[in-house]
TORPAPA-756084 format. One record per residue (C-alpha): residue number from 0; chain; x, y, z; residue in three letters. Coordinates in Angstrom, 2 decimals. Layout:
N
(NUM, "A", (X, Y, Z), "ALA") ...
***
This chain:
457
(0, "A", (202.86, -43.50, 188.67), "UNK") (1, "A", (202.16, -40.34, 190.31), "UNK") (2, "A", (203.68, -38.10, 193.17), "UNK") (3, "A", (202.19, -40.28, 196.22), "UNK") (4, "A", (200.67, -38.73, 199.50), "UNK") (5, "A", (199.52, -39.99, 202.39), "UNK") (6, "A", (196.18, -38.35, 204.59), "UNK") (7, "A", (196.82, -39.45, 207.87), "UNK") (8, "A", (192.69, -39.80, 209.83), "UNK") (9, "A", (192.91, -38.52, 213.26), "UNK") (10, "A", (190.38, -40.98, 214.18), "UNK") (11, "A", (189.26, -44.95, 214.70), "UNK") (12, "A", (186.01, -46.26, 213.07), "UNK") (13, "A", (184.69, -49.59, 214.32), "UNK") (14, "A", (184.20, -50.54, 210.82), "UNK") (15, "A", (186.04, -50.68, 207.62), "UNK") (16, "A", (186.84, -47.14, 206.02), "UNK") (17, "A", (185.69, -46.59, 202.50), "UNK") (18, "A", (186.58, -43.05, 202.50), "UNK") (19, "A", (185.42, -40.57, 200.20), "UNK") (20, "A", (186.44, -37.40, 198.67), "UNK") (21, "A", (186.18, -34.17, 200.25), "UNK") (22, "A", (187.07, -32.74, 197.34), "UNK") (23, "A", (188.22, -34.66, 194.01), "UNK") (24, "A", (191.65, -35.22, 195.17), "UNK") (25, "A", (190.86, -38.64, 196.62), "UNK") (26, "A", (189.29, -41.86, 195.07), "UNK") (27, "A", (187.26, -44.80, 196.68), "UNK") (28, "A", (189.89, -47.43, 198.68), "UNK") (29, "A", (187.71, -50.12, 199.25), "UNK") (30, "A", (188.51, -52.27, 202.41), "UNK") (31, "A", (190.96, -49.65, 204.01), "UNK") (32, "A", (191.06, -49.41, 207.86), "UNK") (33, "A", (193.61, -47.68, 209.93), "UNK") (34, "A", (195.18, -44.31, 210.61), "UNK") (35, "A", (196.93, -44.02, 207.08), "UNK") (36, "A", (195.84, -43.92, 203.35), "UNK") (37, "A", (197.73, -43.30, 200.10), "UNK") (38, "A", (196.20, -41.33, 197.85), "UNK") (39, "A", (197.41, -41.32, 194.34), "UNK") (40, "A", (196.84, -38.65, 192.20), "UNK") (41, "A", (198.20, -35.26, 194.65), "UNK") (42, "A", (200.26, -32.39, 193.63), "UNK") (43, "A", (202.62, -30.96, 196.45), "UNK") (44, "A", (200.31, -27.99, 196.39), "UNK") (45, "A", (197.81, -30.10, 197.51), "UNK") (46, "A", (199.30, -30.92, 201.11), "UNK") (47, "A", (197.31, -29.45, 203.76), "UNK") (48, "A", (194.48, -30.34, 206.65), "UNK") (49, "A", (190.95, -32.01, 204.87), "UNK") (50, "A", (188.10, -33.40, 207.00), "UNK") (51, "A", (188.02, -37.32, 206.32), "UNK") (52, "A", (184.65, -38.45, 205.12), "UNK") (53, "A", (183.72, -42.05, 205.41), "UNK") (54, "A", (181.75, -44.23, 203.80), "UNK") (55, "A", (180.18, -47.19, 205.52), "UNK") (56, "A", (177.82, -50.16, 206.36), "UNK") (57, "A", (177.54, -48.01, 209.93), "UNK") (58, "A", (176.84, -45.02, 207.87), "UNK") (59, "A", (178.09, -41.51, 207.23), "UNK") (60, "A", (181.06, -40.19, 209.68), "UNK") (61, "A", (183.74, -37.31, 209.44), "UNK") (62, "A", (186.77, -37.58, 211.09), "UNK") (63, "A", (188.74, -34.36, 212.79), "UNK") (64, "A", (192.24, -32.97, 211.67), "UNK") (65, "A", (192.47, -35.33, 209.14), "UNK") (66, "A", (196.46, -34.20, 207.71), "UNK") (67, "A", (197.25, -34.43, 203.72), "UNK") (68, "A", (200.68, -34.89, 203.32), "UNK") (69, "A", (202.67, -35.11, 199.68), "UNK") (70, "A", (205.68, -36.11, 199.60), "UNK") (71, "A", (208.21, -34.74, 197.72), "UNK") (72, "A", (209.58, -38.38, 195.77), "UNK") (73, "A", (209.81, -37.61, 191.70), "UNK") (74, "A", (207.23, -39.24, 189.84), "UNK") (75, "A", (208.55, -42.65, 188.66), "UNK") (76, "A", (206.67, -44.08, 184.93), "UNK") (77, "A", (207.12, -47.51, 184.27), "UNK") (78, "A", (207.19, -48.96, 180.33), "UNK") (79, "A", (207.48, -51.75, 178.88), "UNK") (80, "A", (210.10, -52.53, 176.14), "UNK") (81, "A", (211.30, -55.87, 174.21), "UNK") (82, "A", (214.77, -56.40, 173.18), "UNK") (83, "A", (214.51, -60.23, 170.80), "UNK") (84, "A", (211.80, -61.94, 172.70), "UNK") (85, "A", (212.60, -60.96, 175.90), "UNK") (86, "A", (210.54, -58.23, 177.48), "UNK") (87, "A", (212.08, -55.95, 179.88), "UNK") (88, "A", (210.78, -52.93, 182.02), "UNK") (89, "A", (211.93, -49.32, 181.67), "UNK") (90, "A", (211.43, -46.31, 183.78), "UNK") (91, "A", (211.48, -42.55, 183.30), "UNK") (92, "A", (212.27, -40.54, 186.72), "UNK") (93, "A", (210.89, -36.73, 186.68), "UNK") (94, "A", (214.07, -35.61, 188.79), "UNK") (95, "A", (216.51, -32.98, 187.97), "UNK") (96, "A", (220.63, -33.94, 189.70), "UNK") (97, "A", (223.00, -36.18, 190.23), "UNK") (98, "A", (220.48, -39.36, 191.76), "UNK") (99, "A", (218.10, -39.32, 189.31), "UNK") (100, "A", (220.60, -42.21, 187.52), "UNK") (101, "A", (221.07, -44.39, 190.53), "UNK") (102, "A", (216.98, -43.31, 190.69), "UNK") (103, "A", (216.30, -45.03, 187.63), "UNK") (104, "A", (218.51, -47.76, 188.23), "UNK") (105, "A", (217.29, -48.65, 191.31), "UNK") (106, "A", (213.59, -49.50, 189.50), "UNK") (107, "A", (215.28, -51.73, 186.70), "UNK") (108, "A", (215.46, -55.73, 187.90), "UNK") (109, "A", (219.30, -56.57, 188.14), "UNK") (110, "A", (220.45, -58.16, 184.67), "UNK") (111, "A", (221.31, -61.93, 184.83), "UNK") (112, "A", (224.92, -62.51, 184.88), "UNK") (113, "A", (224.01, -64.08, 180.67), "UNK") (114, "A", (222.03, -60.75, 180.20), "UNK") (115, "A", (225.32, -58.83, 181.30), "UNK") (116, "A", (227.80, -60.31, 179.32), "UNK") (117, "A", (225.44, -60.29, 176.40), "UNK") (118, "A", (224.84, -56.43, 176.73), "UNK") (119, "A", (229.10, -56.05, 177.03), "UNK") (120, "A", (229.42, -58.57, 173.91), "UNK") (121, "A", (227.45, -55.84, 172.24), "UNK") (122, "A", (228.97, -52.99, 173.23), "UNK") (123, "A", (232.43, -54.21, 172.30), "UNK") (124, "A", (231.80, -55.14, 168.86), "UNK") (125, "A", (230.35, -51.83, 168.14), "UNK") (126, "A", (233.62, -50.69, 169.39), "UNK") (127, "A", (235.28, -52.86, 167.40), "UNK") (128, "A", (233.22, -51.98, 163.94), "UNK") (129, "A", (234.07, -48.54, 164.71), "UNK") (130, "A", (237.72, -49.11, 164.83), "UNK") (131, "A", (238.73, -49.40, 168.44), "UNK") (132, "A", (241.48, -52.01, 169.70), "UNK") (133, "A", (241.75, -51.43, 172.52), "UNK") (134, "A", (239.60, -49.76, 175.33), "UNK") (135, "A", (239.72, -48.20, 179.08), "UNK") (136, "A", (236.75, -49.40, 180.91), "UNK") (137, "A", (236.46, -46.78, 183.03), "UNK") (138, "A", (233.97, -47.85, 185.68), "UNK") (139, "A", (234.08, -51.86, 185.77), "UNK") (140, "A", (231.89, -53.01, 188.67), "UNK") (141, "A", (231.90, -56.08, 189.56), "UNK") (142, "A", (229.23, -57.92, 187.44), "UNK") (143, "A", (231.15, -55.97, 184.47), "UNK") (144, "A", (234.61, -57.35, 185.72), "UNK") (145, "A", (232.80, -61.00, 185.76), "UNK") (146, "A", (231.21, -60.46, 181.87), "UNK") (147, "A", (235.05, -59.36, 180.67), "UNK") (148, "A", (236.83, -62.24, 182.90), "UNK") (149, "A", (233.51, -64.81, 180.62), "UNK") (150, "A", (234.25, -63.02, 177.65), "UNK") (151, "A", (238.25, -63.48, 177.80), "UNK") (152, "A", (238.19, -67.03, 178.72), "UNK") (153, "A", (236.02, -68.31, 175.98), "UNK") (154, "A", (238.38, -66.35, 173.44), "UNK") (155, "A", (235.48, -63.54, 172.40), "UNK") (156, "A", (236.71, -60.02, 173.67), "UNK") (157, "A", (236.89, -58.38, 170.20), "UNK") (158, "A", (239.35, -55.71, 171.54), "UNK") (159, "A", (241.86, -55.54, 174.30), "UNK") (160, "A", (240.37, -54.20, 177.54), "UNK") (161, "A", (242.10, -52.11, 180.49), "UNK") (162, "A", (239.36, -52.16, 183.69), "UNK") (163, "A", (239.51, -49.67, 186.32), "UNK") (164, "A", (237.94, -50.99, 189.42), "UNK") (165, "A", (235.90, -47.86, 191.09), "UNK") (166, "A", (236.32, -46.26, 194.62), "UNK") (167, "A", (233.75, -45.54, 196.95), "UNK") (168, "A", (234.03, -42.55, 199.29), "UNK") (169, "A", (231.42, -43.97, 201.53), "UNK") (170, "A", (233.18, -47.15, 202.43), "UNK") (171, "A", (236.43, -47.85, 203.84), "UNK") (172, "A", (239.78, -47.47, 202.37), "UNK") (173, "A", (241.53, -50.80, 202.93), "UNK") (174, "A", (238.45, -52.97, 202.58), "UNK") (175, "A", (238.47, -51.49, 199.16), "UNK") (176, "A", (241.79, -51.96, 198.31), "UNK") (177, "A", (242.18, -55.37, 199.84), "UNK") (178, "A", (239.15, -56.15, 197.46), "UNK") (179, "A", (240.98, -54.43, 194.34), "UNK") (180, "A", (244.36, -56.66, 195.08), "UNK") (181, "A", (242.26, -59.71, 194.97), "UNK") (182, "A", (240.43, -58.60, 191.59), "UNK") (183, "A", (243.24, -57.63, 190.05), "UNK") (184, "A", (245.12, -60.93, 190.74), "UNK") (185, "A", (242.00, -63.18, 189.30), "UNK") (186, "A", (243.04, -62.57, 185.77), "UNK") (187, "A", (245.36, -61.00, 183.53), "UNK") (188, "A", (245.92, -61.40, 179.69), "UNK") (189, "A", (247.35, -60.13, 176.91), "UNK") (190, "A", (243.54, -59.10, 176.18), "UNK") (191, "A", (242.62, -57.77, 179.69), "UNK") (192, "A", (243.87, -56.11, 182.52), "UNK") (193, "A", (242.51, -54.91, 186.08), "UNK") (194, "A", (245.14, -53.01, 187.02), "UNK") (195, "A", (243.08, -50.00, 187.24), "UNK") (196, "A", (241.12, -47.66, 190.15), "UNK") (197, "A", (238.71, -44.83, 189.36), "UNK") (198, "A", (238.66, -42.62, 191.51), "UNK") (199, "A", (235.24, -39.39, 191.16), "UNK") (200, "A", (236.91, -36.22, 192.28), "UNK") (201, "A", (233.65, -33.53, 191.12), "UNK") (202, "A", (230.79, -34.38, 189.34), "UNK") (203, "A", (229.15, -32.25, 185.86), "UNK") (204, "A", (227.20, -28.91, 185.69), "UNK") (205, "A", (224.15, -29.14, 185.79), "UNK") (206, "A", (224.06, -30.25, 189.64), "UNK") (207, "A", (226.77, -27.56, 190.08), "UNK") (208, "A", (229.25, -30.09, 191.82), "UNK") (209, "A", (232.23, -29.62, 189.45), "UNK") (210, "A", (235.11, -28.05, 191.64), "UNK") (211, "A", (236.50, -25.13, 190.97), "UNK") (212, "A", (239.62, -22.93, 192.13), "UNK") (213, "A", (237.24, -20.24, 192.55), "UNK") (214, "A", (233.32, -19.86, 193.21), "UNK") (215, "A", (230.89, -20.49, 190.63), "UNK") (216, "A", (229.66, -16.83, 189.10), "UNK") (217, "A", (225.92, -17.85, 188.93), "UNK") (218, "A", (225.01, -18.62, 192.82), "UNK") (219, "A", (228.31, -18.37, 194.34), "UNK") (220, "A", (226.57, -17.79, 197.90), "UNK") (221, "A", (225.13, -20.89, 197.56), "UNK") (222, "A", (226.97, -23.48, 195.70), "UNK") (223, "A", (230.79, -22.10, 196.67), "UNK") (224, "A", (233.37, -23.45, 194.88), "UNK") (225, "A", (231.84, -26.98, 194.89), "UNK") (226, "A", (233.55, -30.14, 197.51), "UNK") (227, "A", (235.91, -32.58, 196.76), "UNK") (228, "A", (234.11, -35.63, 196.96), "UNK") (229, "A", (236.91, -37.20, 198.40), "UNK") (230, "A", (239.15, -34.74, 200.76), "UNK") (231, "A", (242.40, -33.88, 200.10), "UNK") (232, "A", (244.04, -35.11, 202.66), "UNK") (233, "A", (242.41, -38.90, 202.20), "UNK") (234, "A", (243.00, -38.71, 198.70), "UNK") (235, "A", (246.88, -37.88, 198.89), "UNK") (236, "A", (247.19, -40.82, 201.42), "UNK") (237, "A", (244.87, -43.19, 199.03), "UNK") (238, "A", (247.22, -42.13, 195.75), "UNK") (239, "A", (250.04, -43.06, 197.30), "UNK") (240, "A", (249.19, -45.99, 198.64), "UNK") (241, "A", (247.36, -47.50, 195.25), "UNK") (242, "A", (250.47, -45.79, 193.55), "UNK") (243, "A", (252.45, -48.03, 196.14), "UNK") (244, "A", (250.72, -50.98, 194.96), "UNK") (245, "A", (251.57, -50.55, 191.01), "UNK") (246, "A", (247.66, -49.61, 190.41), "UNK") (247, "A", (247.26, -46.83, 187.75), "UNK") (248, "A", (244.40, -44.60, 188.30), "UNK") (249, "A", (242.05, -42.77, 186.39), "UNK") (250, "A", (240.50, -39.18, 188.10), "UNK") (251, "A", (237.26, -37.91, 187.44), "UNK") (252, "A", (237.92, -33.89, 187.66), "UNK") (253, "A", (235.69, -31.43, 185.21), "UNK") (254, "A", (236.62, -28.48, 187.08), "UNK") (255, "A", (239.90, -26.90, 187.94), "UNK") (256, "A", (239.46, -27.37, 191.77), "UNK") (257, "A", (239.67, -31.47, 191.12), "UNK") (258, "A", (242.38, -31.52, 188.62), "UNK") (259, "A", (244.89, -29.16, 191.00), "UNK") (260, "A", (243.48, -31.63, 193.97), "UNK") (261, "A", (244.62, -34.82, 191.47), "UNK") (262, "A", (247.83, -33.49, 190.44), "UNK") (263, "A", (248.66, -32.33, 194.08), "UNK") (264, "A", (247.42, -35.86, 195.15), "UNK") (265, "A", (250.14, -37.44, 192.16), "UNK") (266, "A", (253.39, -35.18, 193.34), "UNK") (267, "A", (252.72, -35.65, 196.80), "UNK") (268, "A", (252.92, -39.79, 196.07), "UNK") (269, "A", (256.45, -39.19, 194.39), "UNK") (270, "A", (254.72, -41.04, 191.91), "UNK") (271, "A", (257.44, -41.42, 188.46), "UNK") (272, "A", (256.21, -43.44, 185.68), "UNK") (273, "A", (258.30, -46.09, 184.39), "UNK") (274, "A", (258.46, -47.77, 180.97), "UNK") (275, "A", (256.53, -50.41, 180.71), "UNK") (276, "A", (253.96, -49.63, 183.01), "UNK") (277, "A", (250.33, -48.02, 182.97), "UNK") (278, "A", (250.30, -44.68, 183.41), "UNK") (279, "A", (247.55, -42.22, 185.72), "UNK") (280, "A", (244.79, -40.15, 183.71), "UNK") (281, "A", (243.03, -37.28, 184.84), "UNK") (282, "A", (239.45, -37.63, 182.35), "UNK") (283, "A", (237.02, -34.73, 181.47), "UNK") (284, "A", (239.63, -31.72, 182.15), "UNK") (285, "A", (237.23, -29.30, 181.16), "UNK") (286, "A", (238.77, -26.63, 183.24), "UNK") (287, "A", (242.56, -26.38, 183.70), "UNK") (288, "A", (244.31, -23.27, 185.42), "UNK") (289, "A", (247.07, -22.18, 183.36), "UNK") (290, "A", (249.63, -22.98, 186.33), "UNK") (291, "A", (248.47, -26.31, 186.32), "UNK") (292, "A", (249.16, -27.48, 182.72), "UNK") (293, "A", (252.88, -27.85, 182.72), "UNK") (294, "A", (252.55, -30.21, 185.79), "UNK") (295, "A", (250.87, -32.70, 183.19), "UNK") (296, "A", (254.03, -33.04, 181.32), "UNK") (297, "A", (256.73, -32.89, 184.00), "UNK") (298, "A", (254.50, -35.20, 186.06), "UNK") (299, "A", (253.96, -37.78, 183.37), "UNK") (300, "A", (250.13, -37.62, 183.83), "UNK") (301, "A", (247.76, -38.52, 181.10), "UNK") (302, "A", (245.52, -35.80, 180.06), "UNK") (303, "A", (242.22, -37.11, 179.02), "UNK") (304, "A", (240.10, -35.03, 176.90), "UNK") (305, "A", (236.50, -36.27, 174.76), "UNK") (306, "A", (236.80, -34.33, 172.08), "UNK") (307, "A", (232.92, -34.92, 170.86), "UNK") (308, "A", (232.75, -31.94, 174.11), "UNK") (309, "A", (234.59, -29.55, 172.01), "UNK") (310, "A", (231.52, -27.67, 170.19), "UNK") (311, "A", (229.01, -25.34, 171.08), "UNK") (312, "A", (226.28, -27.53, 172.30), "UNK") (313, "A", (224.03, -25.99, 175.67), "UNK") (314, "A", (226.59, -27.32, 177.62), "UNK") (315, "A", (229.42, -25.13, 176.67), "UNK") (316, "A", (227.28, -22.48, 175.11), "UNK") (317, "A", (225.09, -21.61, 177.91), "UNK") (318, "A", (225.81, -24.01, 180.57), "UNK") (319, "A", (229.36, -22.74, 180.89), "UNK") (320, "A", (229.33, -19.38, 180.71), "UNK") (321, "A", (226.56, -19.23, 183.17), "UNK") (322, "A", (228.40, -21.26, 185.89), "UNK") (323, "A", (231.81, -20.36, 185.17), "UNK") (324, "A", (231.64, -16.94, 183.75), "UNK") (325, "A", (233.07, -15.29, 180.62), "UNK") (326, "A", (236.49, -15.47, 180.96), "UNK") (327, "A", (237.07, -19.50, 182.43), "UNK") (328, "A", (234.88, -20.46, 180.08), "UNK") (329, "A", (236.98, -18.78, 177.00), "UNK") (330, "A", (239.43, -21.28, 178.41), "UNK") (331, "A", (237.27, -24.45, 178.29), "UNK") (332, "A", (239.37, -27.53, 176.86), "UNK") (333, "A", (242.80, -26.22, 176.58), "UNK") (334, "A", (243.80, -29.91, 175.08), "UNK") (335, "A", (245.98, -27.69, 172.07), "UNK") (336, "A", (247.76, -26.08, 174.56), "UNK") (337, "A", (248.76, -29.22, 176.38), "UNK") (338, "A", (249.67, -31.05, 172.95), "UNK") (339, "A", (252.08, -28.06, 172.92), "UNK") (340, "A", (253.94, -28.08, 176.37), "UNK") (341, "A", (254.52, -31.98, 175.33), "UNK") (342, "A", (251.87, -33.52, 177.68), "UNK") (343, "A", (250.36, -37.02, 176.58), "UNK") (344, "A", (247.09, -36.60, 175.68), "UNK") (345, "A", (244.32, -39.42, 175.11), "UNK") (346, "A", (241.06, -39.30, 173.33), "UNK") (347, "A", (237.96, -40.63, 175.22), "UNK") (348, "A", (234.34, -40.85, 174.39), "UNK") (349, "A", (232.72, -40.80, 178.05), "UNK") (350, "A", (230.28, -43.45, 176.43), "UNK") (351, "A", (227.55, -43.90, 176.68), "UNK") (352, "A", (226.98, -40.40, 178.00), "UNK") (353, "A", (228.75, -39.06, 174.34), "UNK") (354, "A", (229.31, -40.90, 171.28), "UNK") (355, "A", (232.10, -43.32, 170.62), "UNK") (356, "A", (232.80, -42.49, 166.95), "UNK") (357, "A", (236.74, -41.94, 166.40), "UNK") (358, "A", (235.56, -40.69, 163.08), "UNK") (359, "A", (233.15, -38.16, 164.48), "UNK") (360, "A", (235.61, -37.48, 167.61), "UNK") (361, "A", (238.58, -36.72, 165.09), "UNK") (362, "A", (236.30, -34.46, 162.69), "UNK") (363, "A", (234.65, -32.18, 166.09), "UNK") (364, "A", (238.99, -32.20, 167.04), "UNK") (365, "A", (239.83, -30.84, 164.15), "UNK") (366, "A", (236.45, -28.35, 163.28), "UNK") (367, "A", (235.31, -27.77, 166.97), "UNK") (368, "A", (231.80, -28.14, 165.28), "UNK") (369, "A", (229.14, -31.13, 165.00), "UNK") (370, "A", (230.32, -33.79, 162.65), "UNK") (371, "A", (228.46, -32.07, 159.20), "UNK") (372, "A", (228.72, -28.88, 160.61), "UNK") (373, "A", (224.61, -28.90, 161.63), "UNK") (374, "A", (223.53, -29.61, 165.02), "UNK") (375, "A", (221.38, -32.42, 165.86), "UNK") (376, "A", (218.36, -30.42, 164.56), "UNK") (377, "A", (219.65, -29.42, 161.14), "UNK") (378, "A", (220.84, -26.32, 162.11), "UNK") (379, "A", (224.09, -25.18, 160.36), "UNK") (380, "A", (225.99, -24.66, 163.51), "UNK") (381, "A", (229.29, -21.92, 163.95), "UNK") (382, "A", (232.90, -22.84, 165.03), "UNK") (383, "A", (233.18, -22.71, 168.81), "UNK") (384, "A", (236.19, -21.63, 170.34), "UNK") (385, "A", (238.52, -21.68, 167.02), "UNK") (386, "A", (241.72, -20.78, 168.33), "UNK") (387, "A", (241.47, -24.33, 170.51), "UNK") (388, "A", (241.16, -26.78, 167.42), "UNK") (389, "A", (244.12, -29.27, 167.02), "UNK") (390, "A", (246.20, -30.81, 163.75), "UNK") (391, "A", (245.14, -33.59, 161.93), "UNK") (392, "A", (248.70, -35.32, 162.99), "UNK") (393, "A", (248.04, -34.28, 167.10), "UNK") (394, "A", (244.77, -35.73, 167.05), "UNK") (395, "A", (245.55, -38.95, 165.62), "UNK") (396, "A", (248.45, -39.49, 168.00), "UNK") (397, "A", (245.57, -38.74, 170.79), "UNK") (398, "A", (243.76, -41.85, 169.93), "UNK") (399, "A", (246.31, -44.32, 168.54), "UNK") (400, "A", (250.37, -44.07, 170.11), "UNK") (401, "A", (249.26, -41.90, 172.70), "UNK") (402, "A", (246.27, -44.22, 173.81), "UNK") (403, "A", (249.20, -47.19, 174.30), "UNK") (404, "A", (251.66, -44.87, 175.63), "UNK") (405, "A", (248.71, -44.84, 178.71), "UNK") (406, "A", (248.48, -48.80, 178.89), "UNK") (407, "A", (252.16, -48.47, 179.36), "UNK") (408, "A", (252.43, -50.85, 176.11), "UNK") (409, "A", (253.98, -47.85, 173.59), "UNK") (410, "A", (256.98, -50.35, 172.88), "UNK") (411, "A", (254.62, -52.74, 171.06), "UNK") (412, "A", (251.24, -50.65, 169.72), "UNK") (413, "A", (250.19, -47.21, 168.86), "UNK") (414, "A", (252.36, -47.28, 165.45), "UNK") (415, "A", (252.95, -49.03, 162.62), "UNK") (416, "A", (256.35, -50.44, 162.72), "UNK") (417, "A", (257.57, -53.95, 162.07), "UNK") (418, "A", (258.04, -56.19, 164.40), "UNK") (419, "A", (254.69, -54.10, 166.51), "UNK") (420, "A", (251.63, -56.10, 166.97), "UNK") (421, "A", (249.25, -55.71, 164.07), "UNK") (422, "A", (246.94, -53.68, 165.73), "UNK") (423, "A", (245.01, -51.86, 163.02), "UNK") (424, "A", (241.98, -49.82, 161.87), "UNK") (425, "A", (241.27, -49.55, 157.72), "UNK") (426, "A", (239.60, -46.82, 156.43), "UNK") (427, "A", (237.12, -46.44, 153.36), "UNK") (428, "A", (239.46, -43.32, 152.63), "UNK") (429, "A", (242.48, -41.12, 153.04), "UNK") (430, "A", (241.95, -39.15, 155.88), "UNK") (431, "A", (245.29, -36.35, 155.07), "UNK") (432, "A", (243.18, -35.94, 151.83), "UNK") (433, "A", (239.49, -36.03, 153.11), "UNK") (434, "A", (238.28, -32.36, 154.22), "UNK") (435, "A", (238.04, -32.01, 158.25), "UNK") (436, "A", (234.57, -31.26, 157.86), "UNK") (437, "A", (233.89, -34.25, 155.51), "UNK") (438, "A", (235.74, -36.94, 157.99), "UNK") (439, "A", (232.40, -38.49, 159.40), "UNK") (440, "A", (231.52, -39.52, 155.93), "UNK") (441, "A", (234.10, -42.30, 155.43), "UNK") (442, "A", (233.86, -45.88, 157.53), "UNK") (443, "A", (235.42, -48.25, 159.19), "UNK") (444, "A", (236.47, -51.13, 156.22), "UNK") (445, "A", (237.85, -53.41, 158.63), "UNK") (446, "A", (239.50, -53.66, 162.33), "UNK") (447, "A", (242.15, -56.14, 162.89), "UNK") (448, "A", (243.13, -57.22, 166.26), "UNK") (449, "A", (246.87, -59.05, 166.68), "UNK") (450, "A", (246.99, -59.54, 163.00), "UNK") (451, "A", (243.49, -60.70, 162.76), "UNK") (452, "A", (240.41, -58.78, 161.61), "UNK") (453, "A", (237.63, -59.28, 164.16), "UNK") (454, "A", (235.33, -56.93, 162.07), "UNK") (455, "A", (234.92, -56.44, 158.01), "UNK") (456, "A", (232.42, -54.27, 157.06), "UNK") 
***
């Protein structure tokens, strides 16, 4: 569908208006009457003041002042698709920003509590035939909480499952967290958890909303440093309450700004981590201020990098440098740096926005390149940011002992060691005597979940 407009007539006719096109912006609406018609079909250049012709059994009339007015709504196109034999309806939003998700969404019929748990059965075993155990859910609403909760009481989660429940800005803080208490005592396993609360400190780059320490170089008149989305002030009273309540949570921060507001938010709560128990995460971390990363360590906060971001794709090849400038974007991912001042730090995929591949995510950790070394259009592609690639040994902690040191469950997963729970991924390969460039090419032989394999390939 089209931009719609509405031409407002500035006068009654006794009979019904068939109106007709003063120029060919405007089709034939059959059996309209009234002050208002939509007219399908007009650009926003369009919008201005027509005279209304009419069309009639009482014969030709023009109305005065008639007003064209387009509005400014993207175009919305609707398309079919069919997933088995089930048809379902698709639609493609011509927006640019953050909405144009919740845009989309808001066109798509609600799934059926069957179609939802269907979708997450899915998605898990292709975790699970890529090697994953165990996962952080990082943005369970409720009808995802309900498809886990299914799931885990018929016996079928094919990995084990931490959920963080998320916050909403706009609504209340203790509504919120009186619903996350009662969520989080509905079910708990030694497959699933809710134990968690995501909480969206900035947003991503291309709607300029990541939060930075200082402005942004491209438009710093206009767009500032960026704004918390949830103010400091509220957030250090909401940490330490959740903190209070033995939830762990997981921050959204991209930008410097967020990750300084997160930390502050964590050492204000007096927050300690103790063995045994979850741990919080700050995810994305694209920017860190050098004063900031020893707080990581000493603070016993989870630093949560997706390594599939560490190339030079148009985000952090021309994105970047355009909104940060030269020299913060040099500095981009500092997850080596962290490995060294002994911070824990976790592998993520940010899926479905990125790929999930461990395989992929530990070749790009290791080569700071596309898996292959060619870009998704064949290209052979150069090394971004060389000095910032990690070990073989670093980033396989990242995504095995270091991912259960964050579920607080290091004392039973993460290594082999006997007595552990057999946890395990198999590989068609050696991976300390595969080339780093040459690590997407091997596969996933098997995953075994407590000392059963729940996928063979």
């Amino acid at each position: 569908m089209e931009r719609p407009c509405t031409r407002s007539a500035g006068a009654q006719h006794a009979c019904a208006d068939s109106p007709a096109p003063p120029t060919d912006l405007a089709r034939a609406q059959l059996g309209a009457n009234g002050n208002a018609l939509t007219i399908a079909g007009a650009q926003l250049t369009d919008a201005g003041t027509y005279d209304v012709v009419v069309a009639n059994q009482c014969g030709l009339a023009t109305s005065a002042g008639a007003v064209l007015a387009v509005s400014s709504e993207p175009r919305i196109a609707q398309a079919c698709y069919t997933t088995g034999t089930q048809p379902r309806r698709a639609v493609v939003a011509d927006i640019d920003g953050d909405g144009a998700m919740d845009l989309v969404l808001s066109h798509i019929p609600p799934a059926t509590r069957t179609e939802t748990r269907e979708d997450l059965r899915f998605g898990l075993n292709t975790l699970s035939s890529d090697g994953f155990t165990a996962v952080v859910e990082a943005m369970a609403t409720p009808a995802l909480v309900e498809a886990y909760l299914d799931l885990d009481h018929d016996g079928e989660l094919p990995v084990r499952a931490q959920l963080c429940l998320p916050f909403d800005p706009l609504q209340a803080d203790e509504t919120q967290i009186n619903a996350f208490l009662a969520a989080r005592g509905q079910h708990h396993s030694d497959r699933l958890a809710i134990n968690c609360i995501k909480l969206f400190l900035d947003g991503a780059y291309g709607s300029h909303t990541v939060v930075l320490l200082s402005p942004y170089s491209d438009e710093p008149g206009r767009f500032g440093r960026g704004t918390l989305f949830i103010e400091q002030g509220r957030l250090d009273r909401l940490v330490a309450r959740l903190t209070h309540l033995g939830f762990a949570l997981h921050f959204h921060a991209q930008g410097d700004g967020a990750v300084r507001a997160a930390l502050d938010a964590i050492e204000a709560s007096g927050s300690v981590p103790k063995p045994g128990e979850p741990k919080h995460t700050i995810a994305h971390l694209c920017l860190i201020d050098p004063a900031d990363r020893p707080r990581f360590a000493r603070l016993g906060v989870v630093a949560n990098f997706s390594p599939l971001w560490a190339l030079g794709d148009t985000w952090e090849r021309d994105f970047a440098p355009r909104l940060f400038g030269t020299e913060r974007s040099a500095m981009l991912f500092p997850t080596r740096e962290l490995n060294a001042m002994g911070a824990t730090v976790v592998y993520g995929s940010d899926w479905p926005v990125t790929g999930e591949s461990a395989l992929e995510g530990l070749e790009t950790a290791l080569t700071h390149r596309y898996p292959g070394g060619r870009d998704p259009d064949g290209i052979e592609d150069t090394v971004w940011h060389p000095e910032g690639r990690v070990s073989l040994g670093d980033a396989l902690a990242s995504y095995t002992r270091n991912g259960a040191q964050l579920w607080g469950d290091s004392e039973r997963r993460g290594v082999l060691r006997a007595g552990n729970v057999a946890d395990l991924t198999l590989l068609t390969g050696t991976l300390s005597a595969t080339a780093p460039a040459d690590i997407h090419t091997l596969h996933v032989a098997a995953t075994v979940l407590a000392g059963r394999i729940v996928h063979e390939r």
